[in-house]
PASEBA-1860 file (N, C-alpha, C; in nm, 3 decimals):
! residues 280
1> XXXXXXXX> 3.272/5.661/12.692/3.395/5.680/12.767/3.496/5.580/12.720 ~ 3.618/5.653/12.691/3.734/5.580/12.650/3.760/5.484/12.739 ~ 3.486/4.985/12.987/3.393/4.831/13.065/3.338/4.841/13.132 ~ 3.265/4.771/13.145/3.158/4.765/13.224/3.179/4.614/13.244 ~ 3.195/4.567/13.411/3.178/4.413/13.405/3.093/4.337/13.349 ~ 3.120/4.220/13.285/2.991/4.155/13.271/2.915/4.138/13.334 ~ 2.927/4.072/13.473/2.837/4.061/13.578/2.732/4.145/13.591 ~ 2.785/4.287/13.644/2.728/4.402/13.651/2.614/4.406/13.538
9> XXXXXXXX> 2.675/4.399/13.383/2.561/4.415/13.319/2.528/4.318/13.314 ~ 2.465/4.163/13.343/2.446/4.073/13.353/2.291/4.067/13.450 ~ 2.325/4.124/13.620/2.268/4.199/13.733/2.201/4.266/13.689 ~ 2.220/4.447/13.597/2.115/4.510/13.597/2.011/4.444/13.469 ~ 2.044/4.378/13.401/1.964/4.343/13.323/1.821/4.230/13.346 ~ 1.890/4.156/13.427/1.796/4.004/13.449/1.667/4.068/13.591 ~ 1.737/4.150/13.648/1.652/4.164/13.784/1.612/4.320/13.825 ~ 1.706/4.401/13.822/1.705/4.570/13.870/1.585/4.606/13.894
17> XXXXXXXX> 1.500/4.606/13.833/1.365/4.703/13.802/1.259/4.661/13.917 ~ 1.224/4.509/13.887/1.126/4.395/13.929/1.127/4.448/14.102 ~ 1.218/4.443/14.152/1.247/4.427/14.320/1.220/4.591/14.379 ~ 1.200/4.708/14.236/1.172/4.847/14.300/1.068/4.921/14.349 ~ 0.996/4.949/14.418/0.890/5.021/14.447/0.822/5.084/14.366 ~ 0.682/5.017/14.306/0.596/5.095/14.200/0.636/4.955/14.114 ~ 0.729/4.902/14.086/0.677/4.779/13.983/0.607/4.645/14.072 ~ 0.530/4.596/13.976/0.418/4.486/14.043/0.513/4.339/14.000
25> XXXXXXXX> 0.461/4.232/14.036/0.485/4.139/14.007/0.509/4.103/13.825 ~ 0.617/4.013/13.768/0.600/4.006/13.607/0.550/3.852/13.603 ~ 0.410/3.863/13.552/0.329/3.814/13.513/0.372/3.719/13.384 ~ 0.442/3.612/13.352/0.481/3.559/13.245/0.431/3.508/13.146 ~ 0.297/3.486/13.136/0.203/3.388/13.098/0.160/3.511/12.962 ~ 0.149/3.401/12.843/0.114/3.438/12.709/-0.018/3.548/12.736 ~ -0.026/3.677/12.651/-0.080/3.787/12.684/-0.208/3.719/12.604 ~ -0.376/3.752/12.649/-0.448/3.742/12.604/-0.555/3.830/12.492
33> XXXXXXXX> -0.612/3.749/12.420/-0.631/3.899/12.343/-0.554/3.926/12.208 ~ -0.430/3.888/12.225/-0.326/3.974/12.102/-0.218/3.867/12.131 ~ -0.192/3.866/11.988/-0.075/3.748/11.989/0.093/3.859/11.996 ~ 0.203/3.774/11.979/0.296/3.901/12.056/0.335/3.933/11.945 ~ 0.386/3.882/11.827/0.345/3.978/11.698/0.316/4.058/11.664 ~ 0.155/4.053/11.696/0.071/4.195/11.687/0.123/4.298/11.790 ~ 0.181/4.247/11.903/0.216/4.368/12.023/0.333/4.451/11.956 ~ 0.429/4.364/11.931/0.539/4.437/11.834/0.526/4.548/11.752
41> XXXXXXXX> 0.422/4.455/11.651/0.393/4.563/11.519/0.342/4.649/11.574 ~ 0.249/4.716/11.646/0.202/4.779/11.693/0.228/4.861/11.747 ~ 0.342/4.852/11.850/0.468/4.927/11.944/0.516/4.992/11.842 ~ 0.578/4.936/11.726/0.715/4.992/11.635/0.575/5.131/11.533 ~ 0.486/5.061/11.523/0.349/5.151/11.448/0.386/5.301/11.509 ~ 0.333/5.278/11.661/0.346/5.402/11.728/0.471/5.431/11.776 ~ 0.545/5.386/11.782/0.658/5.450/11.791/0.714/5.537/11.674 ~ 0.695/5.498/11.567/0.706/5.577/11.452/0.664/5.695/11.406
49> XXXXXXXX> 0.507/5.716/11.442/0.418/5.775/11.461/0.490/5.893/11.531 ~ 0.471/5.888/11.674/0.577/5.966/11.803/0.661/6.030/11.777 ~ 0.735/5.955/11.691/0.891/6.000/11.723/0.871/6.097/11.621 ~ 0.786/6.079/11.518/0.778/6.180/11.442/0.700/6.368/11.461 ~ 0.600/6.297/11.603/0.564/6.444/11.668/0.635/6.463/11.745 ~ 0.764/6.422/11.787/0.832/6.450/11.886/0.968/6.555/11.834 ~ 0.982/6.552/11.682/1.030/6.663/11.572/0.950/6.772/11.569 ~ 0.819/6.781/11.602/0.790/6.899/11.623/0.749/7.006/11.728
57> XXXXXXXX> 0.842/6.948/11.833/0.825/7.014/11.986/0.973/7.065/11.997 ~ 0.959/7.194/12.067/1.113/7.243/12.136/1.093/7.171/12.270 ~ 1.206/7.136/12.291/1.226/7.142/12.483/1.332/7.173/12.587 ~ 1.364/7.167/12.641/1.510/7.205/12.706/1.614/7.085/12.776 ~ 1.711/7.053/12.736/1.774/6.899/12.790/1.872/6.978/12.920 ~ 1.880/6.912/13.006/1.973/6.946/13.111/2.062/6.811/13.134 ~ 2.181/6.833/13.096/2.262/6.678/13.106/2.413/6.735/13.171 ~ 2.396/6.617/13.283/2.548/6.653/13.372/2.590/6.526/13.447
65> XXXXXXXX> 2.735/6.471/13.355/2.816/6.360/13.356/2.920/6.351/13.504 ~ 2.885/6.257/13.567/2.993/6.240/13.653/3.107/6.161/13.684 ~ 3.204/6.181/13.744/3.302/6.078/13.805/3.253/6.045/13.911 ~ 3.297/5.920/13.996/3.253/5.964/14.135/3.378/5.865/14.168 ~ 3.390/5.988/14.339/3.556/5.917/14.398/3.462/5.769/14.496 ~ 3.475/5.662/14.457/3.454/5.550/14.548/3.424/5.531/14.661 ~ 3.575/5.619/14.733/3.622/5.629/14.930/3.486/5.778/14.962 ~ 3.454/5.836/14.897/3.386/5.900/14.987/3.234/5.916/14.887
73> XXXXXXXX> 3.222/5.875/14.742/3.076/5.866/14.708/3.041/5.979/14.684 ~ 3.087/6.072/14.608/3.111/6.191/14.571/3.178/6.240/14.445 ~ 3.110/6.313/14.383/3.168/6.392/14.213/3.354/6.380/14.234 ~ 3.387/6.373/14.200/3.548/6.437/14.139/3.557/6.491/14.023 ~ 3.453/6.487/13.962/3.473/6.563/13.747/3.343/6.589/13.791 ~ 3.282/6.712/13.668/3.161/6.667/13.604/3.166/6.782/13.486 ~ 3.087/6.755/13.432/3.035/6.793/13.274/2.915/6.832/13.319 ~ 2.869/6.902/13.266/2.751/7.022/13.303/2.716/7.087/13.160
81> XXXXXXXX> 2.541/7.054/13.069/2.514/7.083/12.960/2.391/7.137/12.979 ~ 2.358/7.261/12.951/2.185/7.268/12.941/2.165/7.378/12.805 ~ 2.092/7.284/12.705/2.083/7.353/12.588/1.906/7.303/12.534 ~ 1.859/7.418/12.433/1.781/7.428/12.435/1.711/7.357/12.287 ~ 1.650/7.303/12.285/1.627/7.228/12.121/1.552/7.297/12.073 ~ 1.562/7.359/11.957/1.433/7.489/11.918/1.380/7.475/11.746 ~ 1.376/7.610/11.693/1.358/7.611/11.545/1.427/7.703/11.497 ~ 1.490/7.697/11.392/1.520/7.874/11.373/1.420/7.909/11.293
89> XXXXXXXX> 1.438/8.048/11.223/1.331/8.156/11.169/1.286/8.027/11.069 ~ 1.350/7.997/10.995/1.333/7.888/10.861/1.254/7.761/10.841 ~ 1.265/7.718/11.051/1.177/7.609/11.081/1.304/7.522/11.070 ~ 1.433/7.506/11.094/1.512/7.415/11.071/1.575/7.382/11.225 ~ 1.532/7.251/11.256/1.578/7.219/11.416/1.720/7.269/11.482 ~ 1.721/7.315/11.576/1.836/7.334/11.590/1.861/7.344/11.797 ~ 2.004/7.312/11.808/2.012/7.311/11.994/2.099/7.435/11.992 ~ 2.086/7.489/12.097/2.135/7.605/12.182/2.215/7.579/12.299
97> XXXXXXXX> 2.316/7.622/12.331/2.336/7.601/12.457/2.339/7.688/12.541 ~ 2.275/7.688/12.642/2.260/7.801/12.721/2.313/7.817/12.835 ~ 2.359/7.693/12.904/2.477/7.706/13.048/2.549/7.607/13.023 ~ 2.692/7.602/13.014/2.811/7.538/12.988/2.916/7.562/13.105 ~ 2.931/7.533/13.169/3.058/7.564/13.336/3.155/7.504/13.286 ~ 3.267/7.521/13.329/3.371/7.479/13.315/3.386/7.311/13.294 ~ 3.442/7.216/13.214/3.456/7.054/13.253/3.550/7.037/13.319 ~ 3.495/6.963/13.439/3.592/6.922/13.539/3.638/6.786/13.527
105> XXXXXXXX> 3.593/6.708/13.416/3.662/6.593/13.403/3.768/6.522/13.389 ~ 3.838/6.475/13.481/3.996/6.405/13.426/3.974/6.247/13.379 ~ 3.961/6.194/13.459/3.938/6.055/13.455/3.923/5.947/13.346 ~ 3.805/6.018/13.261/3.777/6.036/13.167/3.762/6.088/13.029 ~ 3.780/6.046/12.939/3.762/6.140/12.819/3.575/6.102/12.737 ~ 3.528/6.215/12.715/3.444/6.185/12.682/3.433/6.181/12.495 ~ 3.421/6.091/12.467/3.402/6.037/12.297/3.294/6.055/12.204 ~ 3.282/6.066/12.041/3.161/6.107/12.004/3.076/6.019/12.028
113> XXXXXXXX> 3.087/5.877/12.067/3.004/5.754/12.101/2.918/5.811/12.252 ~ 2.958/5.895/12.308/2.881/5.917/12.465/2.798/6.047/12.382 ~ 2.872/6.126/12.303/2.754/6.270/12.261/2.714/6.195/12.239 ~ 2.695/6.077/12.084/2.557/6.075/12.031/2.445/6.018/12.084 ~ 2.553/5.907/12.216/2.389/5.840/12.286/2.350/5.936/12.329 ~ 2.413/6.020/12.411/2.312/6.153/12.512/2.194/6.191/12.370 ~ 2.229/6.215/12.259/2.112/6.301/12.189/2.061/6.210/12.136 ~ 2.091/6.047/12.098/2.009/5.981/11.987/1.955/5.849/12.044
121> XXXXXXXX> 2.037/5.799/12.166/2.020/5.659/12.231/1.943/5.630/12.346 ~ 1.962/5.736/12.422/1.952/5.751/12.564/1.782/5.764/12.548 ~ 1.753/5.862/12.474/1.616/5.882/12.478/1.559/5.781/12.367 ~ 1.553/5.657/12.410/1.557/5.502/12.300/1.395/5.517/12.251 ~ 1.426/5.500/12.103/1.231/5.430/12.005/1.285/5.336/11.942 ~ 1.201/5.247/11.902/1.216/5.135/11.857/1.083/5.177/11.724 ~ 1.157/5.182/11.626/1.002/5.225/11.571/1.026/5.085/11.423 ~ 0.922/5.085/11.345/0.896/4.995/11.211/1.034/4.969/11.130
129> XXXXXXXX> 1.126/5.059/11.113/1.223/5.036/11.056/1.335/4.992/11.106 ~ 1.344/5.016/11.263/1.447/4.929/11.365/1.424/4.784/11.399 ~ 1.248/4.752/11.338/1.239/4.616/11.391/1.302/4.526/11.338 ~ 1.380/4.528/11.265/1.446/4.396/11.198/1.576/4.399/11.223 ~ 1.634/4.464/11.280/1.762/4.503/11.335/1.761/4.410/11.485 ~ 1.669/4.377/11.514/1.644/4.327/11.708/1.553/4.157/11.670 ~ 1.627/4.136/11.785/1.576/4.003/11.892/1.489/4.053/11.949 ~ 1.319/4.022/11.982/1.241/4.074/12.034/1.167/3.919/12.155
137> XXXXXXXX> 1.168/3.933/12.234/1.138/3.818/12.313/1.025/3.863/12.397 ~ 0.888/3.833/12.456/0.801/3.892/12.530/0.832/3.815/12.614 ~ 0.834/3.885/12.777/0.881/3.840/12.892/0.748/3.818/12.983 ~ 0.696/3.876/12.959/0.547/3.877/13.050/0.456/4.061/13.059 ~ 0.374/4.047/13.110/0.300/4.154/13.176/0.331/4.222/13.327 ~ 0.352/4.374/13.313/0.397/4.393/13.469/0.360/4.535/13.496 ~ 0.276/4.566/13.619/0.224/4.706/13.654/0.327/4.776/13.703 ~ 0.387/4.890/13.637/0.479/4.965/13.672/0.385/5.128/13.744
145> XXXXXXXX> 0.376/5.148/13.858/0.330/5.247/13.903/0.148/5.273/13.847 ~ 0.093/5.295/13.779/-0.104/5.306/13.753/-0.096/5.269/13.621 ~ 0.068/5.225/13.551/0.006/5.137/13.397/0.041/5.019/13.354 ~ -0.088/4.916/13.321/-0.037/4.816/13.292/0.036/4.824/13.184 ~ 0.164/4.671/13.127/0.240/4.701/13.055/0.309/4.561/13.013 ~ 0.345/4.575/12.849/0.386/4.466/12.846/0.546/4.474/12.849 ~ 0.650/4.370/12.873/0.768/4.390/12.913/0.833/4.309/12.777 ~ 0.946/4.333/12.714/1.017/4.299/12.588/1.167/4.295/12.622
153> XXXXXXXX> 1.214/4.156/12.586/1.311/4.194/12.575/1.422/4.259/12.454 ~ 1.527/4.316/12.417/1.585/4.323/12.268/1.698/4.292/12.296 ~ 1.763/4.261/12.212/1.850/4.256/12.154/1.913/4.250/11.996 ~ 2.023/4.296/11.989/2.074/4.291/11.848/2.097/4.192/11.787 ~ 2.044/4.141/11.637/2.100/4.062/11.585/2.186/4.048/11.550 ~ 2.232/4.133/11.526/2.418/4.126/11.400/2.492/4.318/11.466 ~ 2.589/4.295/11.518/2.649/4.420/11.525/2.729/4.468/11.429 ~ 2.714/4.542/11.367/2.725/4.660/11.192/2.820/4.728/11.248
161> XXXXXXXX> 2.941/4.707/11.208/3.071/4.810/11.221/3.025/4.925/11.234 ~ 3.058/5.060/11.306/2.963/5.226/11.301/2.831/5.247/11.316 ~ 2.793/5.087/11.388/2.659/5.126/11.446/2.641/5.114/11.588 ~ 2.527/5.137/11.650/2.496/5.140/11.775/2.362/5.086/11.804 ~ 2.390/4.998/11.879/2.211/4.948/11.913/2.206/4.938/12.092 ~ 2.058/4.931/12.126/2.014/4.918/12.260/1.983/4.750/12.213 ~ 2.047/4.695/12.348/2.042/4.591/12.450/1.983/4.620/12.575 ~ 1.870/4.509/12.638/1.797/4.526/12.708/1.648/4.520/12.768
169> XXXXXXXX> 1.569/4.587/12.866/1.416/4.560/12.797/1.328/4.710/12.788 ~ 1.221/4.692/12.725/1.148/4.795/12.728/1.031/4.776/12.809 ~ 0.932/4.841/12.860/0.802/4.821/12.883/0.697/4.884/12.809 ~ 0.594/4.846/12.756/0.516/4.883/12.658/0.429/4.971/12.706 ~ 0.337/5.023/12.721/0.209/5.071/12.786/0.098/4.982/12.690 ~ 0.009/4.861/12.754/-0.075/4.818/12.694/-0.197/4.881/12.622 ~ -0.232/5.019/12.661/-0.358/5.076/12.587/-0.258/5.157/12.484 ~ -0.166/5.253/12.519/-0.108/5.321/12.429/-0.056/5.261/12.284
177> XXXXXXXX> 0.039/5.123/12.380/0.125/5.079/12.279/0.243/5.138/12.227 ~ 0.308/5.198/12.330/0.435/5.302/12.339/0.512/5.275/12.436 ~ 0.702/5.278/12.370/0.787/5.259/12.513/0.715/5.334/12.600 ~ 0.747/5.357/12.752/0.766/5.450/12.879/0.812/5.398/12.961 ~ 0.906/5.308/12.939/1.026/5.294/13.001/1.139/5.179/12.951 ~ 1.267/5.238/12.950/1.363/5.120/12.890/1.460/5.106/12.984 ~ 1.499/4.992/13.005/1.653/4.972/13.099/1.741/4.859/13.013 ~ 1.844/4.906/12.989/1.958/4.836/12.934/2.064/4.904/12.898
185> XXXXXXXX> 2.148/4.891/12.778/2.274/4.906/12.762/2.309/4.992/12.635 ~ 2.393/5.086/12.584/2.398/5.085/12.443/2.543/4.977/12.450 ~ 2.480/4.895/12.306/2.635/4.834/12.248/2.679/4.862/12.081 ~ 2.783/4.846/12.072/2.904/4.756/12.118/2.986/4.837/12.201 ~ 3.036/4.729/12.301/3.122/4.814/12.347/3.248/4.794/12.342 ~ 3.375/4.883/12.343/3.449/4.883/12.265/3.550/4.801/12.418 ~ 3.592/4.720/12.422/3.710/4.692/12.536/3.879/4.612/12.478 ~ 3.883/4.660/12.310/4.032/4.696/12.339/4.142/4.762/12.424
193> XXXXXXXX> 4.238/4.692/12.485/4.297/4.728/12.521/4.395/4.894/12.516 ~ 4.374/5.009/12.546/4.442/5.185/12.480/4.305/5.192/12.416 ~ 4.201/5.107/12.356/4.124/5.208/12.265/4.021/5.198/12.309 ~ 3.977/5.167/12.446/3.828/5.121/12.503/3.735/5.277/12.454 ~ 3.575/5.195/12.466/3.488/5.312/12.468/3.384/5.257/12.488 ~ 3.344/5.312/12.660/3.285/5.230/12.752/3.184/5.338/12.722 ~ 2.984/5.241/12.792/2.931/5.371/12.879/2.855/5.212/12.946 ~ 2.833/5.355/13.027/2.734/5.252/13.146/2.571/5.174/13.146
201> XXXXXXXX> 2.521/5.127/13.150/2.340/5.110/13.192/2.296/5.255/13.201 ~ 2.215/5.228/13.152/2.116/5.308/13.158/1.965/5.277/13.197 ~ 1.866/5.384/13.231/1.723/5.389/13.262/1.685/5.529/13.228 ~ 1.568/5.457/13.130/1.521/5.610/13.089/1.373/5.594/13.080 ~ 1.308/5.695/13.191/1.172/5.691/13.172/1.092/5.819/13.060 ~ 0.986/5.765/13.049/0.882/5.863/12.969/0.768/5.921/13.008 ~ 0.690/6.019/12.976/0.595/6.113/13.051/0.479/6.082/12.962 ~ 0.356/6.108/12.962/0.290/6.170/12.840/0.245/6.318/12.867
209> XXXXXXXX> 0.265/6.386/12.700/0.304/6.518/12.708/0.176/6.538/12.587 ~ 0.071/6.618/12.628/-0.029/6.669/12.589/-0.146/6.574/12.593 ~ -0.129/6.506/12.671/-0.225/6.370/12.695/-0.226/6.283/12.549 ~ -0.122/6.252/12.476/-0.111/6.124/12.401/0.037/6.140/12.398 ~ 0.145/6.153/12.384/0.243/6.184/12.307/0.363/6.128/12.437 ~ 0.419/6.001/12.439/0.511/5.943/12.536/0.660/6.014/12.512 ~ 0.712/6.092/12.556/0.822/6.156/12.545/0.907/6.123/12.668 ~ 1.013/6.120/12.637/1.138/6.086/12.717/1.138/6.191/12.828
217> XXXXXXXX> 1.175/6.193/13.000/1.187/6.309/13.027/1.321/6.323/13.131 ~ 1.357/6.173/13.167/1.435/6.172/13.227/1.509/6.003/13.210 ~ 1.670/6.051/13.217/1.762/5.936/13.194/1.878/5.918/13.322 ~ 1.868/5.811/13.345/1.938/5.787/13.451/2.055/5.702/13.409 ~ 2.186/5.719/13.427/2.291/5.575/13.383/2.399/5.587/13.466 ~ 2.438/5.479/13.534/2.525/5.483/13.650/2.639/5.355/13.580 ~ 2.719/5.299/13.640/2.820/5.162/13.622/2.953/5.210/13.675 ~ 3.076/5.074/13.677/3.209/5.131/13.659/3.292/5.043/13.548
225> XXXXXXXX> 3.274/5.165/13.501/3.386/5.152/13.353/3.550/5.073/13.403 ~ 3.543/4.987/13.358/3.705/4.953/13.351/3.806/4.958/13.235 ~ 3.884/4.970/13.248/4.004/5.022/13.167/4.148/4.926/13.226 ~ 4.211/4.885/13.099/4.285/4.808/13.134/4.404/4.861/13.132 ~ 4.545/4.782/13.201/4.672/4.827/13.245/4.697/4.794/13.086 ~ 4.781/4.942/13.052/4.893/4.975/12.954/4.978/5.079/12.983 ~ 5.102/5.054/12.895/5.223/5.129/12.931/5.271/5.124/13.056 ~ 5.268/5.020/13.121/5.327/5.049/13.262/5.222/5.097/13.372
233> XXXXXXXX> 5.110/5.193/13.340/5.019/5.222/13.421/4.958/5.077/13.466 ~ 4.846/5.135/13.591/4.813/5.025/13.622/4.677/5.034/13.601 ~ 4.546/4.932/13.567/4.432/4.936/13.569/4.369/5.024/13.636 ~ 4.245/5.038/13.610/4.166/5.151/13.652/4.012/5.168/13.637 ~ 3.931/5.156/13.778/3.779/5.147/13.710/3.720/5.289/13.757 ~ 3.694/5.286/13.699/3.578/5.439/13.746/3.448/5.443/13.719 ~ 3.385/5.482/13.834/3.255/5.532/13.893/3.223/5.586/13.799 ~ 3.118/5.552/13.690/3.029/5.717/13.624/2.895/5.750/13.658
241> XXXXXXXX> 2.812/5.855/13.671/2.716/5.852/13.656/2.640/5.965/13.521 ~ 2.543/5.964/13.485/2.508/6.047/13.376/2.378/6.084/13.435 ~ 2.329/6.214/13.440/2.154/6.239/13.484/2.169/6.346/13.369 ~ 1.992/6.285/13.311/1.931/6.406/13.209/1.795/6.412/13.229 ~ 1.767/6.544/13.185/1.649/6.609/13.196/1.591/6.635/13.119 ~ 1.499/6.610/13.025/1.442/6.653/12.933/1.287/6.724/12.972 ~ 1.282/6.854/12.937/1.150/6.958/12.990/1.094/7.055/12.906 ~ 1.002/7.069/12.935/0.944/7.189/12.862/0.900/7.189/12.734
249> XXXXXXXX> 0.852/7.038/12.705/0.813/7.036/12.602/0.698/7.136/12.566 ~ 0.735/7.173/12.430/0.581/7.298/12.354/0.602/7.254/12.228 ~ 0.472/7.220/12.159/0.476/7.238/12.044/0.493/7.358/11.950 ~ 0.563/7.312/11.824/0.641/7.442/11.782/0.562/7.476/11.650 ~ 0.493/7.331/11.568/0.436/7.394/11.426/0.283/7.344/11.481 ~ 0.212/7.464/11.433/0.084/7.483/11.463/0.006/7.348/11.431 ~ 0.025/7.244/11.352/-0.046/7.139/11.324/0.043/7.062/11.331 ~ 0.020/6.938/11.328/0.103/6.794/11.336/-0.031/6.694/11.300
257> XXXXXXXX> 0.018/6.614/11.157/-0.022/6.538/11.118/0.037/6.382/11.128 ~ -0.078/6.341/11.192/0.045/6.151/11.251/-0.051/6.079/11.195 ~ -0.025/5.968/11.145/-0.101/5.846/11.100/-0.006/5.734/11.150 ~ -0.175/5.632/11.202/-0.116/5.549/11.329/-0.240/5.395/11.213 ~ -0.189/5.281/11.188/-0.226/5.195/11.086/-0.331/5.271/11.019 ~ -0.247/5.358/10.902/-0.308/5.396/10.811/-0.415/5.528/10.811 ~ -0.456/5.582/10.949/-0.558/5.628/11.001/-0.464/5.782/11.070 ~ -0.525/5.859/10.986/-0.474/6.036/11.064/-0.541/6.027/11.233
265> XXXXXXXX> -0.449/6.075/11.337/-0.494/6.032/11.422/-0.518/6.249/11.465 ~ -0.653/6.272/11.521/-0.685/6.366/11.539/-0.563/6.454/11.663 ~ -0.514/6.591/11.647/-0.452/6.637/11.734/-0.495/6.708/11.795 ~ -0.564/6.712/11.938/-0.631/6.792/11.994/-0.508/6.836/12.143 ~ -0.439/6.915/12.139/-0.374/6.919/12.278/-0.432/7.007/12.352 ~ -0.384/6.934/12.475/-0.444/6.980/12.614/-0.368/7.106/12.668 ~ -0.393/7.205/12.732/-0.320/7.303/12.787/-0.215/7.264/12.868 ~ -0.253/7.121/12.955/-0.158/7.081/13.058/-0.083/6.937/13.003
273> XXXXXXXX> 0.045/6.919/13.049/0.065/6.753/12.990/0.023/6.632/13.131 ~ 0.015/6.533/13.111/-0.037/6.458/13.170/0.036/6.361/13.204 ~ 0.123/6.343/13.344/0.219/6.279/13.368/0.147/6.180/13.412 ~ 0.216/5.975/13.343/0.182/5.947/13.396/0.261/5.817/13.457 ~ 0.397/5.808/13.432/0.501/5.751/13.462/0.566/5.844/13.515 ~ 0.679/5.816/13.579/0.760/5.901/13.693/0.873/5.823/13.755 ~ 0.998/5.854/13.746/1.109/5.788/13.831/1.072/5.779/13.969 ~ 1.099/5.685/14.051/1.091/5.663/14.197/1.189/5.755/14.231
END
């Protein structure tokens, strides 16, 4: 969106999660067993792995952007997307859109920096080739709902003119060794004065989908964007919120071959997927 206080992102970052129902106490103390090195490499291993069977599933995204009026806590715009991620005849990925309503947005203009997080950010991996791009800090151990987990923080080292990185933390799943859940920020964010291009925090949890496979299924991102006085107008913050849905995952090519350190990891899927993270 053409700020976000510091504070604000300051707040959801240091504390949000910890104080919610279903997360346990964060446990700070050096993880035993595995040095945090190895937790890293390991994470970015399978994440790589993933993201690469996660190219071979259709699913259906449902994403709908809001304003919200302050005085009464309620939509004034929204953006409304539900399209379908598929294959064509050829096997070449492709999205559909299948319900589009009218945009009711004024407030806002929405920028190619908000499409591409919705399709490339929002649903965040951190895989082998992003690791050198990040600040990786281990924060401790913390039971988020029936999985233990280790907690990370990132950040960017160097911000690359035309790039985009997540700020923030992840939680690991300790047996998997896979995000399933991230809360933070995409940056940079842009707060020139006429040329801002804000978005808000975000939270995005993950499912597992055929009993191994951590897939994104739902994104949550709320804040208020500020925008500064030009031309005579006067300042202006606005309420956003963003909810997405990601569903229905099916696998689309009859085999999927993943290698996880070096080792083809067998694909046996289950008829049902196996949820085992979940938004409160």
């Amino acid at each position: 969106m053409r700020f976000l206080p510091l504070t604000l992102a300051a707040a959801l970052l240091t504390s949000p999660l910890f104080a919610q129902q279903g997360f346990g106490p964060l446990d700070s103390a050096q993880p035993t067993g595995i040095a945090v090195p190895e937790i890293i490499k390991r994470m970015g291993e399978r994440e790589a792995a993933f993201a690469a069977a996660r190219e071979s599933y259709t699913f259906t995204q449902d994403t709908t952007f809001y304003t919200i009026n302050d005085d009464t806590n309620r939509p004034d715009g929204e953006y409304h997307q539900v399209s379908n991620v598929t294959f064509d005849k050829n096997g070449k990925r492709e999205e559909r859109v299948t319900f589009a309503p009218a945009n009711t947005i004024q407030r806002v203009i929405m920028t190619e920096n908000d499409m591409r997080d919705i399709q490339e950010r929002l649903p965040f991996i951190l895989t082998t080739p992003e690791l050198p791009d990040y600040t990786i800090n281990y924060l401790g151990k913390q039971k988020v709902d029936e999985l233990d987990t280790y907690v990370l923080d990132v950040t960017p080292k160097e911000i690359v003119k035309g790039h985009r990185y997540f700020q923030g933390k992840v939680w690991v799943d300790q047996q998997d060794m896979e995000i399933v859940l991230v809360n933070g920020m995409n940056v940079p964010q842009i707060v020139k004065r006429g040329h801002e291009d804000l978005s808000p925090p975000f939270t995005t949890y993950y499912e597992q989908i055929d009993g191994k496979y951590w897939f994104p299924t739902y994104t949550k991102a709320e804040g208020t964007l500020h925008f500064a006085a030009q031309d005579g107008a006067m300042s202006q913050d606005v309420h956003v919120k963003t909810l997405i849905h990601y569903r229905d995952y099916k696998r689309f090519r009859s085999t999927v071959t993943i290698k996880y350190n070096g080792e083809e990891i067998q694909d046996e899927t289950k008829q049902q997927p196996t949820p085992k993270a979940k938004p409160q």
